[in-house]
ZAKOLLUM-595564 format. One record per residue (C-alpha): residue number from 1; x, y, z. Coordinates in steps of 0.05 Angstrom, whole numbers. Layout:
<atoms>
> NUM:X:Y:Z .
...
</atoms>
This chain:
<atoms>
> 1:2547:3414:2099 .
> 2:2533:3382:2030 .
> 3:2474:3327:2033 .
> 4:2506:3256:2022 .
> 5:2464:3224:1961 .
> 6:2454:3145:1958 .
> 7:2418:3093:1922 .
> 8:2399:3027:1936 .
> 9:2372:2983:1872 .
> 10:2364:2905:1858 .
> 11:2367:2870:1795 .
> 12:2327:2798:1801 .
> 13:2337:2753:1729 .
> 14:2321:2674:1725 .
> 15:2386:2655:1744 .
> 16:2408:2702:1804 .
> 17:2394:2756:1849 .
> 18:2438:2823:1851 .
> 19:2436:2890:1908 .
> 20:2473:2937:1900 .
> 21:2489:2992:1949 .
> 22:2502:3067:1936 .
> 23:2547:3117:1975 .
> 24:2546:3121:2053 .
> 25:2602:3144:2110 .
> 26:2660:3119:2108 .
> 27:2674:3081:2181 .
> 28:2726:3114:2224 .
> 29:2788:3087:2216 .
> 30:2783:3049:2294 .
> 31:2723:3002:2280 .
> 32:2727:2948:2237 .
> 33:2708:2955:2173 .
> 34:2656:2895:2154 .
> 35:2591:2903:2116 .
> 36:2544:2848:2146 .
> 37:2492:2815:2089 .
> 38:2430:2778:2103 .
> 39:2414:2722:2059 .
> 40:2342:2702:2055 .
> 41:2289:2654:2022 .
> 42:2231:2683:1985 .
> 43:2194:2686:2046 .
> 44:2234:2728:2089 .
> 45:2270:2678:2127 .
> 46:2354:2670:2141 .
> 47:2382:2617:2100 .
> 48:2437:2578:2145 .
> 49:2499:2550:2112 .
> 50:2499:2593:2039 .
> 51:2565:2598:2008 .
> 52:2589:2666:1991 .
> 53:2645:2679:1949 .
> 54:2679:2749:1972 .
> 55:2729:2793:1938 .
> 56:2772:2768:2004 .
> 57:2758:2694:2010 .
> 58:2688:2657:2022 .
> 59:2643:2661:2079 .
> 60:2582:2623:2111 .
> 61:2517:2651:2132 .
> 62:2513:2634:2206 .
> 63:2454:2617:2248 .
> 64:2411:2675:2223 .
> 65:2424:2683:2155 .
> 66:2488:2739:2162 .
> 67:2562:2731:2122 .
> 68:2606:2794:2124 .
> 69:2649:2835:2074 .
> 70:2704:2874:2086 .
> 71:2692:2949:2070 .
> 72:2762:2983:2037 .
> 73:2735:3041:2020 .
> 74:2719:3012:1948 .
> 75:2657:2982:1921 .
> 76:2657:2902:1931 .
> 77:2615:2842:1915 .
> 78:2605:2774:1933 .
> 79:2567:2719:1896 .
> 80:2518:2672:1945 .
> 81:2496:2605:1929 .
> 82:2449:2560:1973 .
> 83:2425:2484:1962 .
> 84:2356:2488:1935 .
> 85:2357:2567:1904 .
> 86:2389:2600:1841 .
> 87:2450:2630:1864 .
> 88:2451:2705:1881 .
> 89:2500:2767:1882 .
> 90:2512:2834:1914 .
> 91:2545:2891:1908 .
> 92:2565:2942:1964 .
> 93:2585:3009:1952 .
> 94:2586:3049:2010 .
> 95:2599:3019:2088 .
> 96:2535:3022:2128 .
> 97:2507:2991:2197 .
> 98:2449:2954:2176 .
> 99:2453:2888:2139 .
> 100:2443:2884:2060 .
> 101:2392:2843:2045 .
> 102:2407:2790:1992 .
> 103:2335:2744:1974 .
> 104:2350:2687:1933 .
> 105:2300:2654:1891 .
> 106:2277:2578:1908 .
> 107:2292:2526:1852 .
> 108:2223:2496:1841 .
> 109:2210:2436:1815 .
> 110:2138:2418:1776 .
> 111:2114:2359:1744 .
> 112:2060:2310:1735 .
> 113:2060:2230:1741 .
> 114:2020:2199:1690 .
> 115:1997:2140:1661 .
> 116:2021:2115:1592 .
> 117:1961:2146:1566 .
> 118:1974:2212:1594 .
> 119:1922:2210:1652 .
> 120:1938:2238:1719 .
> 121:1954:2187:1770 .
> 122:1943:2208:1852 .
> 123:1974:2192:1917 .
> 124:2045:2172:1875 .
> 125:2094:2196:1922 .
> 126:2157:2225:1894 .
> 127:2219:2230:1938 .
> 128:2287:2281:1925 .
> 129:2334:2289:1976 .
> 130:2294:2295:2034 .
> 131:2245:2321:1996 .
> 132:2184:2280:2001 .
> 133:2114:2303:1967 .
> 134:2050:2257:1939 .
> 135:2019:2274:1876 .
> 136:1949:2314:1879 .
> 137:1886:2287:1842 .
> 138:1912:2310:1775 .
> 139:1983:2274:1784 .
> 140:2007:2338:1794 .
> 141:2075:2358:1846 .
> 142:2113:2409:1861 .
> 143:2183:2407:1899 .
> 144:2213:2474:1934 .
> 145:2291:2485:1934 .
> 146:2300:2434:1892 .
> 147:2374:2401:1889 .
> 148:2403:2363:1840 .
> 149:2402:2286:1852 .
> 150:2361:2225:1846 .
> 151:2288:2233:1837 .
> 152:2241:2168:1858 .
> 153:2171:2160:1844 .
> 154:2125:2104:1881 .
> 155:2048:2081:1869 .
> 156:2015:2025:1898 .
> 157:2011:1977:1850 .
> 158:2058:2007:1804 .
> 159:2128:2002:1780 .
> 160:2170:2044:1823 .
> 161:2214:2091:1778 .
> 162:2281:2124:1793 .
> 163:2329:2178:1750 .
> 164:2373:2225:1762 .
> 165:2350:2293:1760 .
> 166:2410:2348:1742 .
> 167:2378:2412:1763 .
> 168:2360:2438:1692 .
> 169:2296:2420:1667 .
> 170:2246:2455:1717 .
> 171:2180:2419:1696 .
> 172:2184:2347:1687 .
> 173:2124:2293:1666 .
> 174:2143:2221:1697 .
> 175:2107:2158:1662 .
> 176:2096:2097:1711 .
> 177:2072:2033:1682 .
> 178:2026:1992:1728 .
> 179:2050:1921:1757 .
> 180:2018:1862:1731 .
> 181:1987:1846:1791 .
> 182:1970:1768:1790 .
> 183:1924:1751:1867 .
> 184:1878:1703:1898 .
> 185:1813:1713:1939 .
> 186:1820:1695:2007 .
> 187:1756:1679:2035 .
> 188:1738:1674:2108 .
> 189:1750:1594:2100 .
> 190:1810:1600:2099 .
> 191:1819:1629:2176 .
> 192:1780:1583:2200 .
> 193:1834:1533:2181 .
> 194:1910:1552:2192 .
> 195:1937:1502:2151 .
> 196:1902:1539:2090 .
> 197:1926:1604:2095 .
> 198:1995:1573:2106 .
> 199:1986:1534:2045 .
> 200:1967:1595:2007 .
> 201:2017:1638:2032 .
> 202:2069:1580:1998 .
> 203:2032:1583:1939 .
> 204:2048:1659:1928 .
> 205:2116:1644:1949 .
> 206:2133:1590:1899 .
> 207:2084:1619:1845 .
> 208:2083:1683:1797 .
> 209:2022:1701:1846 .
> 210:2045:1768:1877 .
> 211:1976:1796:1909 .
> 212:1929:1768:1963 .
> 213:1851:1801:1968 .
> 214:1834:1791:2044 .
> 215:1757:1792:2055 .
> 216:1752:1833:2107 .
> 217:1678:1842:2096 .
> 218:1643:1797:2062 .
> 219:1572:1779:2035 .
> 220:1535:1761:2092 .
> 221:1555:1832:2122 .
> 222:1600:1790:2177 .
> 223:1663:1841:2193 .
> 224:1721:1794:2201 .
> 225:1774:1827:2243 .
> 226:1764:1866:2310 .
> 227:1750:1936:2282 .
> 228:1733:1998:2323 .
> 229:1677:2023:2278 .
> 230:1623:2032:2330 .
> 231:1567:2014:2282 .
> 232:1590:1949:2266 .
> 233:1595:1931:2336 .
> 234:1524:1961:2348 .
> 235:1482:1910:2299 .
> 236:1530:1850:2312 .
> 237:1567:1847:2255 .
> 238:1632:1831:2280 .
> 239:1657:1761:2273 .
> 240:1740:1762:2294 .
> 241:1767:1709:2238 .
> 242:1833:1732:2240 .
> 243:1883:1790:2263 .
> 244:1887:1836:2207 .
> 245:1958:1868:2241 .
> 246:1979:1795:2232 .
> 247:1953:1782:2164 .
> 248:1992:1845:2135 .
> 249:2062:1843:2169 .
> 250:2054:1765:2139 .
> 251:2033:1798:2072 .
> 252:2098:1850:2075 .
> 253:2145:1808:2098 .
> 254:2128:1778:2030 .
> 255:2137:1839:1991 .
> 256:2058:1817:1972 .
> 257:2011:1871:1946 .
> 258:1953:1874:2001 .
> 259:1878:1883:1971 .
> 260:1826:1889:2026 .
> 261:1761:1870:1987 .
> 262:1699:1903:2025 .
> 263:1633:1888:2009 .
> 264:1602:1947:2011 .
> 265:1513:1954:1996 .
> 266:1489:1878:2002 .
> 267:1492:1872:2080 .
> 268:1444:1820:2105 .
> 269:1457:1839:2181 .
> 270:1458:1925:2177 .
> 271:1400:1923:2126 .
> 272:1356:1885:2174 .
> 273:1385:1919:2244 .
> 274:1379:1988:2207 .
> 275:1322:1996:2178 .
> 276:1329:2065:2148 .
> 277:1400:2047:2114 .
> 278:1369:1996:2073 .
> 279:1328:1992:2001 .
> 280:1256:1994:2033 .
> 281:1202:1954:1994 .
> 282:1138:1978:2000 .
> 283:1098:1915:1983 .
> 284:1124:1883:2039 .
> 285:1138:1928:2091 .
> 286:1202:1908:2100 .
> 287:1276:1914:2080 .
> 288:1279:1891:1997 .
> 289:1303:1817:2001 .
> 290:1326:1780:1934 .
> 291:1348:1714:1954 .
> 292:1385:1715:2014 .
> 293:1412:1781:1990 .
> 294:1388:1845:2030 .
> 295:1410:1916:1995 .
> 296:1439:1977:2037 .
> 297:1414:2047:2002 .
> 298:1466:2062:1964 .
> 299:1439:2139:1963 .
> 300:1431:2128:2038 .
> 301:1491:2181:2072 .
> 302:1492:2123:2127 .
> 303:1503:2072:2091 .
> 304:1560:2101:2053 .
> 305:1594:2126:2111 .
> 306:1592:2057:2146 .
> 307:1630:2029:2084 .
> 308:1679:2084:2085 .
> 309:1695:2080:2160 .
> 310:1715:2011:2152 .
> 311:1762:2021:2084 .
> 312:1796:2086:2127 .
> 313:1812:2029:2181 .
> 314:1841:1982:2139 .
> 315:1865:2022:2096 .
> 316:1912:2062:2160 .
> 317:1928:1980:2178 .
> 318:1971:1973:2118 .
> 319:1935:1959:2057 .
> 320:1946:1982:1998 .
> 321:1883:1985:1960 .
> 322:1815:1982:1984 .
> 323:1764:1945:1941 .
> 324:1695:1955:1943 .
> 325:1651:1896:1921 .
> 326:1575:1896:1912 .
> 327:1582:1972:1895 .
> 328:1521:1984:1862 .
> 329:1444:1982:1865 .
> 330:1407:1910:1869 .
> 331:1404:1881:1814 .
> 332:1321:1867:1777 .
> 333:1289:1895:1836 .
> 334:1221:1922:1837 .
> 335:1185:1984:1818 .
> 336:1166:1982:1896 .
> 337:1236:1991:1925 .
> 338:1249:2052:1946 .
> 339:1307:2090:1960 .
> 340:1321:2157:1985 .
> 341:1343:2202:1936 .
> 342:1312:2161:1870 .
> 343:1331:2103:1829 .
> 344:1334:2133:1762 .
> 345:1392:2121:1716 .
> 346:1429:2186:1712 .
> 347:1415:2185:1787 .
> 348:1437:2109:1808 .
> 349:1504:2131:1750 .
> 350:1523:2190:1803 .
> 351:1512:2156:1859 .
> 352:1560:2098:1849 .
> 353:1614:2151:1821 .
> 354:1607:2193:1876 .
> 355:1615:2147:1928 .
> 356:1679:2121:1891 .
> 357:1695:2192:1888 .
> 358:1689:2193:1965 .
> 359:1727:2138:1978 .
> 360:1788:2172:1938 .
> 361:1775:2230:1978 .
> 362:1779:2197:2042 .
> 363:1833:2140:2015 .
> 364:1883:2175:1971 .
> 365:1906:2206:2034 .
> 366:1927:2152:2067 .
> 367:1956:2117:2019 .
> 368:1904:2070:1989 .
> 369:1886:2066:1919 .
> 370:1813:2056:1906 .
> 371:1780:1993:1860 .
> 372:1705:1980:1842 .
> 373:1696:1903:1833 .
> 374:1636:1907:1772 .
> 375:1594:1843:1729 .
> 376:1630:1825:1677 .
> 377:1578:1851:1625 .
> 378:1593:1920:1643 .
> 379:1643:1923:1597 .
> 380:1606:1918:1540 .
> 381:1533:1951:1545 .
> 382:1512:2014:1539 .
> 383:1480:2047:1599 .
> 384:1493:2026:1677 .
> 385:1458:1946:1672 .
> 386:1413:1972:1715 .
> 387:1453:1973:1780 .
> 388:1491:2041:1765 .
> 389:1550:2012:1738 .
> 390:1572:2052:1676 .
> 391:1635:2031:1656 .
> 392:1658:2086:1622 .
> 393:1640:2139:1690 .
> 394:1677:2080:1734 .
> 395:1742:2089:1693 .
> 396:1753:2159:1701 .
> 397:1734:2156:1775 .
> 398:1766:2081:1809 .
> 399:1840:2072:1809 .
> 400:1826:2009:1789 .
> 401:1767:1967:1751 .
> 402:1757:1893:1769 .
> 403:1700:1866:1721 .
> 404:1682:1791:1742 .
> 405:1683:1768:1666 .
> 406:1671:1689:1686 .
> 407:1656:1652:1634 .
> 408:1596:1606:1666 .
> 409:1556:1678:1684 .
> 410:1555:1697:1599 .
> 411:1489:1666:1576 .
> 412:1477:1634:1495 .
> 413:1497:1686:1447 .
> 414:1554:1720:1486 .
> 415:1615:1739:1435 .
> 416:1587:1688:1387 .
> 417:1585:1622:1423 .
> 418:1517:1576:1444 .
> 419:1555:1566:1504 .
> 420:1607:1614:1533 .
> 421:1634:1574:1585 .
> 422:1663:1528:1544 .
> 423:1707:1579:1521 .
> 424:1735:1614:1569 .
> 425:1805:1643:1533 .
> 426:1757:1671:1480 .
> 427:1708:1699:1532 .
> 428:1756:1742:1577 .
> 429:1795:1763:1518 .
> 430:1720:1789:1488 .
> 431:1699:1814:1547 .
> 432:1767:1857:1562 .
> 433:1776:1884:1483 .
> 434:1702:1915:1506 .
> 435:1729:1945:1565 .
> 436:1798:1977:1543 .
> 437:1761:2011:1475 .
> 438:1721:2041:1529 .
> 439:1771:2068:1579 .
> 440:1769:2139:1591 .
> 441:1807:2154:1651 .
> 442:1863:2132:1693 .
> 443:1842:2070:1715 .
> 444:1881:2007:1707 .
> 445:1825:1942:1685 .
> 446:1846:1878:1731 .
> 447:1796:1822:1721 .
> 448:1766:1774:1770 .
> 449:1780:1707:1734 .
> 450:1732:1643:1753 .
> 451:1778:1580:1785 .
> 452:1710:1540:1802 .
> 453:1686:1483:1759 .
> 454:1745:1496:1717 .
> 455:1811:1453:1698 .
> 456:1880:1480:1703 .
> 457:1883:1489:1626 .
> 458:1811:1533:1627 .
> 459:1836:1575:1683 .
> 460:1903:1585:1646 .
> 461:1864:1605:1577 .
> 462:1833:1664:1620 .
> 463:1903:1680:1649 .
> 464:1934:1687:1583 .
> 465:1880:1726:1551 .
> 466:1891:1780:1609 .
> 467:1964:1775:1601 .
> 468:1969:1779:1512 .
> 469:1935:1848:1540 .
> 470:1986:1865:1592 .
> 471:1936:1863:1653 .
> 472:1940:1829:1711 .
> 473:1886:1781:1741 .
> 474:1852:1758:1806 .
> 475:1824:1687:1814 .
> 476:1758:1679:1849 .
> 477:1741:1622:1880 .
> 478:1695:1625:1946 .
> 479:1733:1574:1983 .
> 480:1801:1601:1964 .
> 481:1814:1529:1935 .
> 482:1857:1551:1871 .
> 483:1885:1508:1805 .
> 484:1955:1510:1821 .
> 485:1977:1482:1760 .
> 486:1962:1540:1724 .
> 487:1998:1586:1756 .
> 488:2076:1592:1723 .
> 489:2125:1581:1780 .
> 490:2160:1646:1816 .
> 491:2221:1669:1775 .
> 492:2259:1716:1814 .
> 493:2242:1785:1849 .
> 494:2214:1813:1774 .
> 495:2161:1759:1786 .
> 496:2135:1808:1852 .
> 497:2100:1866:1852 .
</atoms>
């Protein structure tokens, strides 16, 4: 008997996916004469519902991958296609038993979301189909078995961005612009009296104000909601002002953008309940007091994590960005503090960064973006002030950069004037011009604007100056007692965030 020869070969190109089969038995004439073909991803596994087009009509892969082709006696082929994968075909020329395998080749989508200046942004999610994927810490995405259809990118504290996407350009970089975000500080006042918060909820309903920053820790180390972080509870720090699941379904229902502002290092009550967290000073033998302010180690590894396991909690709560206030080393204090890793620059520098870095670590992830309240002077000097704040560093490391540029804190000689704070248009706008010639990462600047001592028109000169730059603005005020005449009345859903 003569050997029967055969060949099997397949032909993969960027578009589709060919087999061919060579010469086998013909079937006896009794049994049906089908070819079965198994259609599979890259990975090996069926793909359910592909539409092949045979020589005798089209056919379905069932439940586990199969279609089948007629065998005639003559070669035949049948092109596959499958949502999600370049489209496929095969050719059979000879009737055998086992299935043909047929791999088709995913359709992969790649981009990048970026800022206008080309900088990565993180944690933008970007939805097609039922495809659903967040950007890593480069801004970078990639979407398997990509279909045609409407692509939809979303940032906190960004404008959300929609297109349609028609299959053909495989790599794809996606601008967002950030929202001018425009929010007043809510201080733990206002809790302790109903009628304010109501009264400042109204205000962000009938103004252009589309952001609230809830204290949720705040300078005398008080927590203010009824958190589950075990330390907290252990030194007495928790004070219950208000029900943070309230506060945010309040804030959504809204459509308000929710900033938790944490302060983070000056903790009167940990610093003096745990000893070893906090700056020590050696000519007193005690925890380093300036004022009434007491100074967490900010190169202690507990007294980061206590910080960080309160922004993971409200963060998971709903917020949308986590801002850490006070983050940075105490500010003129003596050459007998002591902290545990060092105090030099370069040292406090890294240690600031890489706790932000931290937090972005532990944040991104769930959704929060990460901002680093910072003096207003920042923006202009060289060097960290002193307190490890170096505002070039905080740029490329904080989502976003809230220096406190109040006019009444810039002593005689500030951007020309004997006394700043009767200026306080030309003051922010100096102090900002600093800042964005100094930007070098992704990081949007939002200023803390000062709404004490001031009348409406000084807090509006301030507003305007961040606005002629296209920022947004937050207006601090301890009491949460705010000029509302300054603020331009709501407009219309472009007017939210």
């Amino acid at each position: 008997m003569l050997p029967i020869l055969g060949s099997v070969f397949l032909t993969a190109c960027l578009a589709q996916s060919v087999v061919v089969v060579g010469e086998a038995p013909i079937p006896p004439p009794s049994e049906v004469p089908t070819v079965s073909i198994l259609v599979q991803d890259d990975a090996g596994e069926p793909i359910v519902g592909a539409q092949a087009d045979t020589e005798h009509g089209p056919e379905v892969t069932d439940g586990g991958g199969l279609f089948r082709v007629r065998w005639e006696g003559e070669p035949t082929s049948a092109t596959v296609q499958a949502q999600g994968f370049f489209p496929g075909a095969v050719v059979v020329d000879s009737f055998q038993d086992e299935p043909v395998e047929l791999a088709l080749r995913p359709v992969v989508l790649r981009g990048a979301v970026v800022d206008s200046q080309g900088f990565g942004l993180p944690i933008a999610s970007v939805t097609l189909g039922e495809a659903n994927v967040m950007t890593d810490d480069q801004g970078g995405f990639e979407i398997s078995r990509a279909s045609p259809g409407t692509i939809t990118v979303e940032r906190p504290g960004w404008v959300t961005t929609e297109f349609d996407w028609d299959g053909e350009v495989l790599v794809r970089e996606i601008v967002l612009e950030p929202y001018l975000i425009r929010a007043l500080h809510i201080g733990h006042t206002v809790f302790v009296d109903p009628a304010q918060w109501s009264e400042l909820l109204t205000i962000a309903e009938d103004t252009v104000v589309n952001a609230l920053v809830i204290d949720v820790k705040d300078e005398s180390g008080r927590v203010l909601y009824d958190t589950e972080v075990s330390l907290a509870r252990e030194i007495g720090a928790v004070d219950v002002l208000f029900d943070i699941d309230r506060v945010v379904a309040q804030m959504d229902v809204r459509g308000l953008y929710k900033i938790a502002r944490l302060v983070t290092f000056q903790d009167p009550i940990a610093a003096r309940a745990v000893v070893d967290m906090a700056v020590y000073d050696t000519a007193t033998g005690a925890p380093f007091r300036k004022r009434n302010q007491y100074f967490l180690d900010p190169t202690d590894p507990q007294a980061r994590e206590y910080a960080l396991r309160l922004a993971e909690e409200v963060c998971s709560v709903g917020f949308d960005e986590i801002q850490f206030d006070y983050v940075r080393f105490p500010d003129g204090y003596p050459g007998t503090a002591v902290f545990d890793l060092g105090d030099s620059e370069d040292i406090r520098i890294g240690t600031i960064t890489s706790f932000l870095d931290q937090a972005a670590d532990r944040l991104h992830p769930l959704g929060c973006l990460v901002g680093a309240d910072i003096f207003g002077f920042i923006t202009t000097v060289v060097g960290d002030g002193g307190i490890g704040q170096e505002f070039t560093a905080l740029s490329a490391t904080a989502d976003v950069v809230s220096p406190m540029v109040y006019p009444s804190h810039y002593s005689t000689g500030w951007f020309g004037f004997d006394t700043p704070n009767d200026h306080p248009g030309e003051v922010v706008a100096g102090a900002l011009d600093a800042g964005l010639k100094r930007l070098e990462g992704q990081s949007i600047i939002r200023p803390w604007l000062q709404d004490f001592y001031y009348t409406p028109a000084q807090v509006r000169e301030q507003i305007d100056a961040a606005e002629a730059r296209s920022l947004g603005w937050m207006l601090w005020n301890a009491v949460s007692v705010f000029n509302v005449e300054a603020l331009d009345p709501a407009t219309g859903p472009e007017s939210g965030q």
